[in-house]
C-alpha positions as CSV (number, residue, x, y, z in Angstrom):
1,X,-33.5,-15.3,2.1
2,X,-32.1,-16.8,5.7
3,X,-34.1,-14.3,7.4
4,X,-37.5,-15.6,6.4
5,X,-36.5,-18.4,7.4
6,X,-35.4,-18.2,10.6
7,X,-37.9,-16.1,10.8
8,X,-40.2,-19.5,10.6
9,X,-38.6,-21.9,12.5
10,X,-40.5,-23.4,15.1
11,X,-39.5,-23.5,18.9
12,X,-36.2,-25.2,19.9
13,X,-38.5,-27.9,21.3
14,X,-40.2,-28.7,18.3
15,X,-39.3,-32.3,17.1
16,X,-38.8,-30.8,13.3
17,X,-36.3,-27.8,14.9
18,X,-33.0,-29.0,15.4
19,X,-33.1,-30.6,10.8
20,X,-34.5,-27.3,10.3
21,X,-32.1,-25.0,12.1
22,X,-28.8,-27.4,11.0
23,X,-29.7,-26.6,7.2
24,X,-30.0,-22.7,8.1
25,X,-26.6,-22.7,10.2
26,X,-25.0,-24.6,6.9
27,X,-26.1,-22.1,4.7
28,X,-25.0,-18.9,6.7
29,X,-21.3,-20.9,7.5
30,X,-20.9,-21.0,3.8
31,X,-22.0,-17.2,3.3
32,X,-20.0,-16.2,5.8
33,X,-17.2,-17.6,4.3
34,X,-17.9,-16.2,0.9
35,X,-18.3,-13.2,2.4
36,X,-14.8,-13.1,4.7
37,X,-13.2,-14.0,1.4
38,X,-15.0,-10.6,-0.4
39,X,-13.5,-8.7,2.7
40,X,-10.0,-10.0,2.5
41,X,-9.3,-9.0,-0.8
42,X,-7.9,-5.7,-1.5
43,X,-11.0,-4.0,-3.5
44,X,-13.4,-4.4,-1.1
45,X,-16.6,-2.3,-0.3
46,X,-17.7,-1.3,2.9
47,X,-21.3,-3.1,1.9
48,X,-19.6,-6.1,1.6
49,X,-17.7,-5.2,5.4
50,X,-21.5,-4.4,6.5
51,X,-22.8,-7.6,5.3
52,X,-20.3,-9.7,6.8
53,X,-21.2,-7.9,10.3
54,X,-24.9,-8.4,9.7
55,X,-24.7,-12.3,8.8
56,X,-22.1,-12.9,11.5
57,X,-24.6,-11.2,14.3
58,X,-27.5,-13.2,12.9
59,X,-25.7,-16.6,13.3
60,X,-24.8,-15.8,16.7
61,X,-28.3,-14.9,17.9
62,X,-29.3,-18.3,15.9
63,X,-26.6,-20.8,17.2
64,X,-27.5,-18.9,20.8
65,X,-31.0,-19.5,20.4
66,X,-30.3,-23.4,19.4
67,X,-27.7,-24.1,21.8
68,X,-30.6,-23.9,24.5
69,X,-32.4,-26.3,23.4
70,X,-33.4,-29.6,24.2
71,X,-31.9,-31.4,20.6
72,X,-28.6,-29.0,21.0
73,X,-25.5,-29.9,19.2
74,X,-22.0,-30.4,20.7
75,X,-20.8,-28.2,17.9
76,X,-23.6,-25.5,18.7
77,X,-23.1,-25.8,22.6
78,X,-19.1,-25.6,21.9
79,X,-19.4,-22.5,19.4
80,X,-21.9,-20.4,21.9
81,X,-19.3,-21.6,25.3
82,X,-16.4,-20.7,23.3
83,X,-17.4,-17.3,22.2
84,X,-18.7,-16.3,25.8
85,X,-15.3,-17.1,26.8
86,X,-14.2,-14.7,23.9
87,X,-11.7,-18.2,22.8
88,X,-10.4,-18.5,18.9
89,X,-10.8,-21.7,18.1
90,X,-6.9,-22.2,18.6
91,X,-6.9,-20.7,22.3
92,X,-10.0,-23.1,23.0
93,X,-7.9,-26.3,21.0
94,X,-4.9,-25.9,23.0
95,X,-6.5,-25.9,26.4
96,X,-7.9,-29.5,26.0
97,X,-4.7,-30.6,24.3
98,X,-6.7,-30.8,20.6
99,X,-5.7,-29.6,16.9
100,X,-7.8,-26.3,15.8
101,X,-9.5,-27.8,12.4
102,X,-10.8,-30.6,14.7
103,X,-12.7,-27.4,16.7
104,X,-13.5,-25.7,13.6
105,X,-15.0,-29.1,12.2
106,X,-16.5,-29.9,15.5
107,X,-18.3,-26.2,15.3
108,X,-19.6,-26.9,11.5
109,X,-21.1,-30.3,12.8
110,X,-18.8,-32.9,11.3
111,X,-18.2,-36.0,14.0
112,X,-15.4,-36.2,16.7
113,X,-14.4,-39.3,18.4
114,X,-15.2,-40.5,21.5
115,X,-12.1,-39.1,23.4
116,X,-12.0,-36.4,21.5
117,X,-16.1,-35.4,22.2
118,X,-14.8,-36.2,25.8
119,X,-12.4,-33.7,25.5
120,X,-14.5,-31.1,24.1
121,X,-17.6,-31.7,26.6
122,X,-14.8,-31.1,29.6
123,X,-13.7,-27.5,27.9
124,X,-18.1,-26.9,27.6
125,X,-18.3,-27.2,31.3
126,X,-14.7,-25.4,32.1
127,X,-16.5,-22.6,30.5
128,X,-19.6,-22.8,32.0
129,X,-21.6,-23.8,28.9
């Protein structure tokens, strides 16, 4: 289902892209959660292990693709600088001085303050994002 569609979205430079991409990269965060919660319980399967790899690798290439664009998110350009820098989201909180869920929330689009969007743009560029 996710793959047709992001199979269809337009260019990152398309004025209807970044609405079209956010809805995708909701969708997969909340599969990917089901899915780590299949493969953390004790009578897994490796198809469920295999389609936790599959849909993690296809939201990376995604949030990759849209972090390059013109319309990119702070949350899309923190996710993409953070992995480079192979960071957990703790590692990445406590170099700027911030609480992990505030990086976790930051990564799955919900708002930061001012200082705190501040703090975050500073760790983008200390990674080279």
């Amino acid at each position: 289902m996710y793959g047709a569609s992001i199979d269809a979205l337009p260019d990152h430079s398309d004025p209807s892209y970044p609405d079209r991409v956010a809805v995708i990269l909701a969708g997969l965060r909340k599969l990917l959660g089901s899915l780590s919660d299949a493969a953390g319980r004790s009578r897994n399967s490796p198809s469920v292990i295999v389609a936790l790899s599959g849909v993690r690798r296809r939201y990376d290439e995604v949030i990759e693709y849209a972090s390059t664009g013109p319309n990119a998110t702070l949350g899309q350009r923190l996710y993409v600088a953070r992995g480079r820098a192979k960071l957990s989201t703790k590692e990445a909180a406590n170099g700027v001085g911030l609480r992990k869920d505030l990086i976790e929330a930051v990564e799955a689009e919900e708002p930061a303050t001012e200082e705190e969007t501040t703090r975050i743009k500073d760790l983008i560029a200390a990674l080279g994002g």
